[in-house]
C-alpha positions as CSV (number, residue, x, y, z in Angstrom):
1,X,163.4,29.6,111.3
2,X,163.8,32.7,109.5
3,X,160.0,32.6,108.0
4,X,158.3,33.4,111.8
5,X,159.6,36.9,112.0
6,X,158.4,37.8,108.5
7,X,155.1,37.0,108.9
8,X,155.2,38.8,112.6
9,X,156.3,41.7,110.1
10,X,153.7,41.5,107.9
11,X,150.8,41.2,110.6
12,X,152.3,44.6,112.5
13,X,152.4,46.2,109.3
14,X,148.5,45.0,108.6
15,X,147.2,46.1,112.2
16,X,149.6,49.8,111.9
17,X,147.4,50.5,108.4
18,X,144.4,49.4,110.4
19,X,145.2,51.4,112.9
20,X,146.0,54.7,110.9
21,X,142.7,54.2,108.6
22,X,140.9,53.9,111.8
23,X,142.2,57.1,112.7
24,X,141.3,59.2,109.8
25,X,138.0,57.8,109.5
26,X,137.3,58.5,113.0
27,X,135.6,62.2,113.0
28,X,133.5,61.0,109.9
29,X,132.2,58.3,112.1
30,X,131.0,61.0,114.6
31,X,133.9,60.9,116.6
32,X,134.3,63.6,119.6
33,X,135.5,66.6,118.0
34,X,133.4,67.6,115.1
35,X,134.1,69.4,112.1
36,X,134.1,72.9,112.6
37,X,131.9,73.9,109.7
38,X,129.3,71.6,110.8
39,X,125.7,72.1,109.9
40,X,123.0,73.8,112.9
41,X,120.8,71.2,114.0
42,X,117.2,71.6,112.0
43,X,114.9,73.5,114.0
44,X,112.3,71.3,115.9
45,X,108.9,70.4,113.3
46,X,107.1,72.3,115.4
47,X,109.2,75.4,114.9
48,X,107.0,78.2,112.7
49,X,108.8,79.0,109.3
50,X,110.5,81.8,109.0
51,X,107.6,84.8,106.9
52,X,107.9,85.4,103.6
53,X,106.8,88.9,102.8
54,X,105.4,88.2,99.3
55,X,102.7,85.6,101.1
56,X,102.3,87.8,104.0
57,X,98.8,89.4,104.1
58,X,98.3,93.2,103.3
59,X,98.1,95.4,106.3
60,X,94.2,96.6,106.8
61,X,93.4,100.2,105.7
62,X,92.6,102.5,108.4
63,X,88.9,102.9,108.9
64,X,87.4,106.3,108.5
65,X,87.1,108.6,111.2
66,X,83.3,110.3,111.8
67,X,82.4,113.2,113.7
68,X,79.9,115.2,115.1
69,X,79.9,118.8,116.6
70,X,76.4,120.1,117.3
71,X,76.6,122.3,120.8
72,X,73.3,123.3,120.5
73,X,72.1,119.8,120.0
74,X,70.2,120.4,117.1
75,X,70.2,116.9,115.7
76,X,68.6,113.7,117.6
77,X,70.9,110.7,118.5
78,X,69.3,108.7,115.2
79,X,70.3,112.0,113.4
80,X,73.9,111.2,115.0
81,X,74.1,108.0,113.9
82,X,72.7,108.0,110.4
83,X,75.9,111.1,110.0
84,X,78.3,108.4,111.8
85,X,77.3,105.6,109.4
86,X,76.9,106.7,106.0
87,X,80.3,108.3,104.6
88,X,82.1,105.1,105.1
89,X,79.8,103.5,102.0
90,X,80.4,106.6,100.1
91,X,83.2,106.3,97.9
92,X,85.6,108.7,99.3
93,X,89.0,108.7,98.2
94,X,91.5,107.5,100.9
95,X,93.2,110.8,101.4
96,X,89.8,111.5,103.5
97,X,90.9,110.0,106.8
98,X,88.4,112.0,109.6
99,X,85.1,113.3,108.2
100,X,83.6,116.1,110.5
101,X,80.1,117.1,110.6
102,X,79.7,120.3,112.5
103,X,76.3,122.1,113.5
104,X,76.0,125.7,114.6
105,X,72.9,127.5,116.2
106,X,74.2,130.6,115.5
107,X,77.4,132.3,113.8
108,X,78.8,134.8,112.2
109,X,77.7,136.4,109.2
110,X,80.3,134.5,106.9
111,X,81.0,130.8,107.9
112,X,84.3,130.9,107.4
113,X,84.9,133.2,109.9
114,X,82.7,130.8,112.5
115,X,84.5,127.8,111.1
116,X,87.8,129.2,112.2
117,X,87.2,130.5,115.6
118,X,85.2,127.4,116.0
119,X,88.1,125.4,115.1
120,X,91.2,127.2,116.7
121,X,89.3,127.6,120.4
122,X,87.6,123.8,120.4
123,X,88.8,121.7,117.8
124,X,92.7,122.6,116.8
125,X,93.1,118.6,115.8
126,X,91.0,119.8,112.4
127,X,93.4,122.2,111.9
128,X,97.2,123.1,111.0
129,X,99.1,125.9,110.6
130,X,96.9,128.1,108.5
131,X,95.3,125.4,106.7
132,X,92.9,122.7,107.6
133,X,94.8,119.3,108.7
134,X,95.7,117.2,105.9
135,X,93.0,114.0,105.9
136,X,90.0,116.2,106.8
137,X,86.6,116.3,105.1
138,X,84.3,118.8,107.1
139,X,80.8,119.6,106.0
140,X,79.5,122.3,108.5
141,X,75.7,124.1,108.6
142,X,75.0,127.5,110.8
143,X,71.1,127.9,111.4
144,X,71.4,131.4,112.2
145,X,72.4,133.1,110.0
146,X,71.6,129.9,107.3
147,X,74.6,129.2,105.7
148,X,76.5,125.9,104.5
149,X,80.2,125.5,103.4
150,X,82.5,122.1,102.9
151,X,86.0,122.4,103.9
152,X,89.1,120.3,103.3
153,X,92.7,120.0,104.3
154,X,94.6,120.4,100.9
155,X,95.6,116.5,100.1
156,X,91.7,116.0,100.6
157,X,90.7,119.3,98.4
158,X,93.3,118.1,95.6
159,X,92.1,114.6,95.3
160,X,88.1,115.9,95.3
161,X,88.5,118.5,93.6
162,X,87.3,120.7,96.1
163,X,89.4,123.9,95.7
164,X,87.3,125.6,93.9
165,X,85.6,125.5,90.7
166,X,82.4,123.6,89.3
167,X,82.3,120.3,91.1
168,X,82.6,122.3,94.7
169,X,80.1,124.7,93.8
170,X,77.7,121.7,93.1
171,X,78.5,120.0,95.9
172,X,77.7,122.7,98.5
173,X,74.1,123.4,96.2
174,X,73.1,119.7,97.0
175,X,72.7,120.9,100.2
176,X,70.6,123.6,99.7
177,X,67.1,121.7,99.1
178,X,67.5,119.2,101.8
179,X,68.1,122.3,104.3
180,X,65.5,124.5,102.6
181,X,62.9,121.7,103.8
182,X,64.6,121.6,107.0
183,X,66.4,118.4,106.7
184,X,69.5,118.8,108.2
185,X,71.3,115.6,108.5
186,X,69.9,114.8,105.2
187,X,71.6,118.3,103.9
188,X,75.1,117.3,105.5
189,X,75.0,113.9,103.6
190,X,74.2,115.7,101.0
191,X,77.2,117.6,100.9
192,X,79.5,114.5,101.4
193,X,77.9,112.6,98.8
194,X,78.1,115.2,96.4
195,X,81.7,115.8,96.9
196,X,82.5,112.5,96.5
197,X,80.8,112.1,93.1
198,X,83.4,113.6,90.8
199,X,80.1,114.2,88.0
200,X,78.2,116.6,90.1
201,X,79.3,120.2,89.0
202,X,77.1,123.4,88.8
203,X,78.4,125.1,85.7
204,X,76.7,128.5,86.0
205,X,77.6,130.4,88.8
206,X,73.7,130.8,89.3
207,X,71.9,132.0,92.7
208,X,74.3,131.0,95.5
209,X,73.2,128.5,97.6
210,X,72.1,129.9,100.6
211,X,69.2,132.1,99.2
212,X,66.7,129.7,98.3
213,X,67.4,128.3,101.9
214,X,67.1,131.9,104.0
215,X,64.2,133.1,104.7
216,X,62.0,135.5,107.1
217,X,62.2,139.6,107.1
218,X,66.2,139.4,107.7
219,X,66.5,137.0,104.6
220,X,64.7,139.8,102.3
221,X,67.2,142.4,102.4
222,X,69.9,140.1,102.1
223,X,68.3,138.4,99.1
224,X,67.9,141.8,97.7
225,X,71.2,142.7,98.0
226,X,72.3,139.9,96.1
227,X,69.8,140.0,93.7
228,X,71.7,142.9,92.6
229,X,75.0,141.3,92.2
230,X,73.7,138.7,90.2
231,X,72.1,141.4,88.1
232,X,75.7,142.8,87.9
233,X,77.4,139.5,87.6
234,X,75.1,138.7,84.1
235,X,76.4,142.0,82.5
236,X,79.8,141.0,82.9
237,X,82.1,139.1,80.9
238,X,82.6,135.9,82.2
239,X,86.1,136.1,83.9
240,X,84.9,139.3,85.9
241,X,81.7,137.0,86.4
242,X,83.4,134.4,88.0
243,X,85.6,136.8,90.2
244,X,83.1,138.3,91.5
245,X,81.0,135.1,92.6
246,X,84.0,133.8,94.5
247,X,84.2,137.4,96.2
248,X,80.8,136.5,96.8
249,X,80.8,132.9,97.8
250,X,83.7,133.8,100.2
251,X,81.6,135.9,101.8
252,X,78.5,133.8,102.6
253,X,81.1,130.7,103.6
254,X,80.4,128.8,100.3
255,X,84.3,127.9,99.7
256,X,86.1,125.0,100.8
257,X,89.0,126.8,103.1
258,X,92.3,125.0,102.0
């Protein structure tokens, strides 16, 4: 008689272990209450993945800005559109963000002077402060008086080379026969091309540009007058030589203005 309770015993001591393994094992089975660290669902397979910067494509450069000024509409619209078209194949450096192509009927004696009126009363984005705005490449003609200068904002003049010196002073007499013949758009390419082609240079400070352009009555004297200062310039030695031709070029708008 004393057999029945032990095994009663033993079976509630079976089904209380059951019982307390069923209970631990209970939030691994998914229970209610989940773990607190458990993992965020995965994000649905049609979810983009997440960029990785290294893959990611470069940003395009910004493309190159063209301009035309001509108020006395000098040049025809196929004129316009050759000058729109052409710098962007020309091999300009990427400081050159906005190139500006600007034609005067008439202007003052020295371009530089024309340039900057022109620039401060119409067109102050191509300028800033007292210097031209950084980015710019402007290539400018005046028909009357014939003259032709380049100008750049300094990060542009730097990167050319365009401050002064050999390669500028070849790039502005590139111009000169393309304008001589009465070529204008080809003589404002010109210019561009020449400036972006770090090999053209003018070594001698030779006949400035503009006199093998001018001509008529008006252009005689003014040759003459700097027929002597070349004169002058050759009996010099060559530091005083080159002084003297930027005095010179400065005055008949042959420098880049910085």
């Amino acid at each position: 008689m004393t057999r029945a309770p032990a095994a009663v015993t033993r079976l509630l001591v079976v089904l209380a272990g059951a019982a307390m393994l069923l209970f631990l094992a209970w939030p691994i089975l998914g229970g209610a209450s989940a773990p607190a660290n458990a993992q965020a669902p995965a994000a649905p397979a049609d979810a983009p993945a997440s960029a990785d910067p290294a893959t990611e494509p470069a940003a395009p450069e910004a493309a190159l800005e063209v301009g035309v000024t001509d108020p006395g509409d000098l040049l025809t619209v196929a004129d316009e559109e050759l000058l729109v078209s052409e710098p962007a194949i020309m091999g300009l450096p990427p400081q050159v963000s906005h190139v500006e192509f600007v034609v005067f009927e008439t202007g003052e004696d020295n371009l530089n002077d024309t340039m900057l009126e022109f620039a401060q009363g119409m067109r102050g984005d191509l300028v800033s402060g007292d210097s031209w705005a950084p980015g710019r490449l402007i290539v400018a003609v005046s028909m009357d008086p014939r003259r032709n200068g380049i100008y750049c904002g300094d990060d542009v003049c730097v990167a050319m080379d365009l401050f002064e010196g050999a390669h500028l002073d070849g790039s502005l007499e590139a111009m000169k026969d393309p304008l001589r013949r009465g070529n204008t758009t080809a003589g404002l390419l010109a210019g561009v091309s020449a400036a972006a082609d770090p090999s053209v240079a003018l070594e001698s400070p030779g006949t400035p540009s503009w006199v093998g352009w001018a001509f008529g009555g008006a252009a005689v004297a003014a040759v003459g007058g700097i027929g002597m200062w070349i004169r002058s310039l050759r009996k010099t030695q060559a530091s005083t030589a080159r002084e003297r031709y930027d005095q010179i070029s400065r005055e008949y708008g042959r420098v880049a203005g910085s």
